[in-house]
C-alpha positions in Angstrom: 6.2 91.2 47.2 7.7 89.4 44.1 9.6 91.3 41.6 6.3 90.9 38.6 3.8 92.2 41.6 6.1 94.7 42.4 6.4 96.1 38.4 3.2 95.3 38.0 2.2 98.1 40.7 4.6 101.0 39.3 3.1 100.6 35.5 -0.7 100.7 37.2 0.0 103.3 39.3 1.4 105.2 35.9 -1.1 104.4 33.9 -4.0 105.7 36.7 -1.8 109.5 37.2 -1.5 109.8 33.6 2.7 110.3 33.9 5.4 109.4 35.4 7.2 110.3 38.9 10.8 112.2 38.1 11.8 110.5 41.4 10.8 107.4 43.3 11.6 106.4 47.1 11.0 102.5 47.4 11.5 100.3 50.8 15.0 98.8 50.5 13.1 95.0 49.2 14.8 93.1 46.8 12.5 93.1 44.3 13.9 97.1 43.9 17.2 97.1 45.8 20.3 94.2 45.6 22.5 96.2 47.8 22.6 99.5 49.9 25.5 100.5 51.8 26.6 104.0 53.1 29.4 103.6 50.0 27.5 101.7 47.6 23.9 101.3 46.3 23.0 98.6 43.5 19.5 98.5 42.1 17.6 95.5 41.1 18.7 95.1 37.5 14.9 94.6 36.2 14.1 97.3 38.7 16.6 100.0 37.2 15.4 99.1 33.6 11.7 100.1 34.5 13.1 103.4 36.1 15.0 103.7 32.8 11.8 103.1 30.3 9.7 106.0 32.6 12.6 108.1 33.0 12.5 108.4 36.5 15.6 108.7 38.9 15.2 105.6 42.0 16.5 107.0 45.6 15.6 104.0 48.2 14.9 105.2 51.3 17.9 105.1 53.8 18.0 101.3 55.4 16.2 101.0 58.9 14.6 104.5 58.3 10.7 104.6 58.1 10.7 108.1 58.9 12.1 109.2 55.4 8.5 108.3 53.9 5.9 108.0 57.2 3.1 110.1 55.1 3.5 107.3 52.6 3.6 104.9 54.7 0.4 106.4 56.5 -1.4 107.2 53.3 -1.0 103.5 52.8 -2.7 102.4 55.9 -5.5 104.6 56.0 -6.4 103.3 52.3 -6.4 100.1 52.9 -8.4 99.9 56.4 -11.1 101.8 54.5 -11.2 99.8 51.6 -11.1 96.8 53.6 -13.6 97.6 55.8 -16.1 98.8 53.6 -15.9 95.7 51.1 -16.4 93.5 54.1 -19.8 92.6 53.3 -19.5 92.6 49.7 -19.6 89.0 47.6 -17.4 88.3 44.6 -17.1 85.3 43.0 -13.8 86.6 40.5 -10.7 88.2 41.0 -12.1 91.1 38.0 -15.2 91.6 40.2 -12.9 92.1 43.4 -10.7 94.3 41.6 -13.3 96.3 40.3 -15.2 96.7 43.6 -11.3 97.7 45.0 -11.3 100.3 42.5 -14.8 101.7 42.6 -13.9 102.2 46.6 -10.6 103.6 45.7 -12.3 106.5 43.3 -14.6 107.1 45.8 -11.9 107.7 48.8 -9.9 109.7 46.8 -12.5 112.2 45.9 -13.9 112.1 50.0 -13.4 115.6 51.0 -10.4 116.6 53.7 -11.5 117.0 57.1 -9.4 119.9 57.9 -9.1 121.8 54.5 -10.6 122.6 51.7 -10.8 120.0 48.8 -9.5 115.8 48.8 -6.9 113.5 47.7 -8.1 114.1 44.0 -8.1 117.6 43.6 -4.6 118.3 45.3 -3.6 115.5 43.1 -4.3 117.7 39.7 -3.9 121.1 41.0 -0.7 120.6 43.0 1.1 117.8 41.6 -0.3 116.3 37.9 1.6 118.8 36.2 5.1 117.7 37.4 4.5 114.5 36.0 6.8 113.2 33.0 4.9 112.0 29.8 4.6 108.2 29.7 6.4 106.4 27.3 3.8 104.8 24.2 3.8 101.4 25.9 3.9 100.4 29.3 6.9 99.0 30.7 7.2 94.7 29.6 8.8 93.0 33.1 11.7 91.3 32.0 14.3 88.7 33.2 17.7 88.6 32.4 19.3 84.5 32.0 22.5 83.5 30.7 22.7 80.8 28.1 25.2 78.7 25.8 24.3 78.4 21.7 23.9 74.9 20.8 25.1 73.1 18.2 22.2 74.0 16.1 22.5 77.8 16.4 19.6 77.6 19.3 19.2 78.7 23.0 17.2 76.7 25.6 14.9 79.4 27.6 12.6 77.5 30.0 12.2 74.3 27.6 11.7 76.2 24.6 14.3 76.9 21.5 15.2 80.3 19.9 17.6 80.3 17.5 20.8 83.0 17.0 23.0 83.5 14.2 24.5 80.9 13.7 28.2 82.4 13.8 27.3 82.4 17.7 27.4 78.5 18.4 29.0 78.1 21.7 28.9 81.5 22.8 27.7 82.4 25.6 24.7 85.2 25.6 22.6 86.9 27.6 18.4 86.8 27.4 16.7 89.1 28.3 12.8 87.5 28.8 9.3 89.7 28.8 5.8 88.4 28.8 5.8 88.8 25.0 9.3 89.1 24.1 13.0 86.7 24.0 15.7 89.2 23.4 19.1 87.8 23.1 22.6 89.3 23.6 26.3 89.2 22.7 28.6 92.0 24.1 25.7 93.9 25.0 24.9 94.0 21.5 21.4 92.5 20.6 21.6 89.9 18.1 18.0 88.2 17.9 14.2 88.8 18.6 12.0 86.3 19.0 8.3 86.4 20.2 7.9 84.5 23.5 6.4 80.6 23.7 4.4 79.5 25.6 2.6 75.9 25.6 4.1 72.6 25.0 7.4 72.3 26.2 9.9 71.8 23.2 8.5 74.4 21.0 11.0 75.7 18.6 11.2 79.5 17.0 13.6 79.6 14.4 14.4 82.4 11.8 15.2 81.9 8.5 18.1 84.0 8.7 19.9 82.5 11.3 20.6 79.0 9.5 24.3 78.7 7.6 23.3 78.3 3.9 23.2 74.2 4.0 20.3 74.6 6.2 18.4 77.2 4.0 19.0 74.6 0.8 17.2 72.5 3.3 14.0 74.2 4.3 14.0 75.7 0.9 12.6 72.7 -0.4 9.7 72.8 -2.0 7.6 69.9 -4.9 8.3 72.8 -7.9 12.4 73.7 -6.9 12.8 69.9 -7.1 11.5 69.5 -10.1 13.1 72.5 -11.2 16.5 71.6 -9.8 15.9 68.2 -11.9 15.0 70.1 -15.5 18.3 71.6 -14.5 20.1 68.4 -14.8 18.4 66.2 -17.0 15.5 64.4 -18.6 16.6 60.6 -16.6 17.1 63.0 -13.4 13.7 64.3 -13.8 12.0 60.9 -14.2 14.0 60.1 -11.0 12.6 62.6 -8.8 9.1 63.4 -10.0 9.0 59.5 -9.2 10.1 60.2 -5.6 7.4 63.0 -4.9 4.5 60.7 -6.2 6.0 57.8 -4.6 6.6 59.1 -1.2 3.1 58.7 1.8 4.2 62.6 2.7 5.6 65.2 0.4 8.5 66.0 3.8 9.6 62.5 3.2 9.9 63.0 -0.4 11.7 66.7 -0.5 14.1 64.6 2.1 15.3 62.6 0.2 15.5 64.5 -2.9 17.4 66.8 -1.0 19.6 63.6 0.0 20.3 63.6 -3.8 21.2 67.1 -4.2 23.6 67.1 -1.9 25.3 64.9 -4.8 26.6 68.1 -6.8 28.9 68.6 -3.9 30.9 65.3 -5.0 29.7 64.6 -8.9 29.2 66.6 -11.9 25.8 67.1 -13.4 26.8 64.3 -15.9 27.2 62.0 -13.3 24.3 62.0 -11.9 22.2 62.5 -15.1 23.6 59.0 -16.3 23.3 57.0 -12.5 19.6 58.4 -13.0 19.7 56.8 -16.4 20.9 53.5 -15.6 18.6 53.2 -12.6 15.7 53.9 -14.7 16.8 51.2 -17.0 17.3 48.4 -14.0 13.9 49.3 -12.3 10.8 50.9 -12.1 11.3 51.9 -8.7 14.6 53.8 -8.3 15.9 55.0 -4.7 18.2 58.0 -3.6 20.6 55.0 -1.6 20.8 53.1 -5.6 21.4 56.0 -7.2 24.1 57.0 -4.8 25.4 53.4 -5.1 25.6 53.7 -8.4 27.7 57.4 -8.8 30.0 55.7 -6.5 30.2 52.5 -8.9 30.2 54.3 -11.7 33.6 57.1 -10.1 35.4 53.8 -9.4 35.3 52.8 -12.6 35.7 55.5 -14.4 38.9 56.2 -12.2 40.0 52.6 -13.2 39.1 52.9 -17.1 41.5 56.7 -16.6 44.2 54.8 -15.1 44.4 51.7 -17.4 44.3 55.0 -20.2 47.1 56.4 -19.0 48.9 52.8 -18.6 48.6 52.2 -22.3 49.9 55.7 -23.4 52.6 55.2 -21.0 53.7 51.6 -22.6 53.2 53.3 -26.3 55.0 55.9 -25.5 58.7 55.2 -26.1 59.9 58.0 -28.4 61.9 57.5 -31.5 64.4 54.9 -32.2 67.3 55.2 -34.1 68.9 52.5 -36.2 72.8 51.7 -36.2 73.4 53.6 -39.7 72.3 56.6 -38.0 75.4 56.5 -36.3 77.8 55.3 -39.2 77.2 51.7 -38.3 75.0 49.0 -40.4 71.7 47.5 -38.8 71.6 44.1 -38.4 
């Protein structure tokens, strides 16, 4: 039995007493045990965390010992050779119509009256045992898989060919997942640092929050038609002719926000001067001004202002020679 059939059965079994088991005594399969030595006992790690959510203690029965559980183990047989045997002759043409001619024959052997005393399988069940039941938890228990990955580059994980994105203060860390049927949980130091909701689909799917991007990469997906133009009022009237041309220019508003966004990224280098006047003087050379000119052009236009400083500060420097005192200033007559 596979570790999801094996879960599977504990959270159906749960759900059909109505409570939880304070104990359980599994077969030594490593879907519930790792390793079991006289000295040393080590629980399948998805395993222990279902025993944990129902808050019930696992003892595996001792290796190479049937004996420690035969009434189970008979219990077991004498269900399934009835079941069996009296859905021989039955037709189903589903998996849901088998299971629920499984469990119609179940309900029904349950309440079949004991042979040698008084009641069945039901009734002992609720008078002699239902009430030492723990409460179930709200929510069944989610099968889960624990992976280990590395954070990319771009503050993302890669969990079965799909992307989830961490903080992105973890990039090349190392982290644990821990994957359920609807949830990607991710860990650093044992400390969970992202939740995503499971893909599923397409391979190359990405789930990324907002939160997790350094700001560079918020400016980015923060782009929308009204912050560029609002960015551009900011700036300037020749600015704002500049990019409303862009957006109405551009065959899809991404491509547009792009490159605005391109231009932007100008303020790191150039005042808001600067790029007011390249936005000027490419408006006044043509009609149909690019991000790449403009840039051009703020580059041009640095150059030669860094030239026209320095020629500045060559003239002053020429100029510049002080006072100059004659020879009567010293007793003597100028020639």
């Amino acid at each position: 039995m596979n570790l999801h059939s094996w879960i599977t059965a504990h959270n159906n079994a749960y759900a059909y007493f109505g409570g939880s088991t304070q104990i359980i005594v599994p077969d030594n399969l490593k879907a519930s045990v790792t390793k079991h030595t006289s000295k040393e006992l080590v629980l399948n790690s998805t395993y222990r965390e279902m025993a944990d959510h129902y808050n019930t203690v696992v003892m595996p029965a001792r290796v190479r010992s049937p004996k420690d559980k035969s009434s189970v183990e008979g219990a077991v047989g004498a269900i399934s050779t009835w079941i069996i045997a009296a859905l021989r002759n039955t037709h189903c043409f589903s998996i849901d119509e088998l299971n629920e001619e499984v469990w119609r024959k179940l309900e029904e052997f349950n309440r079949r009256p004991f042979t040698r005393k008084k009641g069945s399988r039901l009734s002992a069940f609720e008078e002699e045992e239902k009430f030492a039941l723990s409460p179930l938890p709200s929510t069944p228990y989610q099968i889960s898989v624990w992976k280990t990955a590395k954070v990319r580059p771009d503050y993302h994980i890669s969990v079965e060919s799909m992307f989830y994105s961490v903080p992105y203060e973890y990039i090349n860390r190392d982290v644990e997942v821990r994957l359920s049927d609807s949830l990607i949980e991710i860990y650093f130091n044992h400390m969970r640092v992202a939740t995503h909701k499971r893909l599923y689909g397409k391979y190359g799917q990405l789930s990324t929050v907002r939160d997790h991007m350094p700001d560079n990469h918020k400016l980015y997906v923060d782009q929308t038609p009204d912050a560029a133009i609002e960015w551009a009022e900011n700036i300037g009237p020749s600015t704002l002719k500049v990019v409303r041309y862009i957006l109405d220019a551009s065959t899809n508003e991404k491509q547009g926000l792009q490159s605005i966004f391109s231009l932007k990224k100008s303020e790191r280098s150039y005042t808001k001067y600067e790029i007011e006047r390249a936005c000027k003087m490419i408006a006044s050379m043509t009609n149909r001004p690019t991000v790449k000119s403009i840039q051009t052009i703020l580059k041009n236009n640095k150059k030669n202002d860094a030239e026209q400083e320095l020629k500045r500060k060559t003239e002053i420097s020429k100029n510049n020679y002080g006072f100059t005192r004659g020879a009567s200033y010293y007793g003597g007559k100028d020639k």
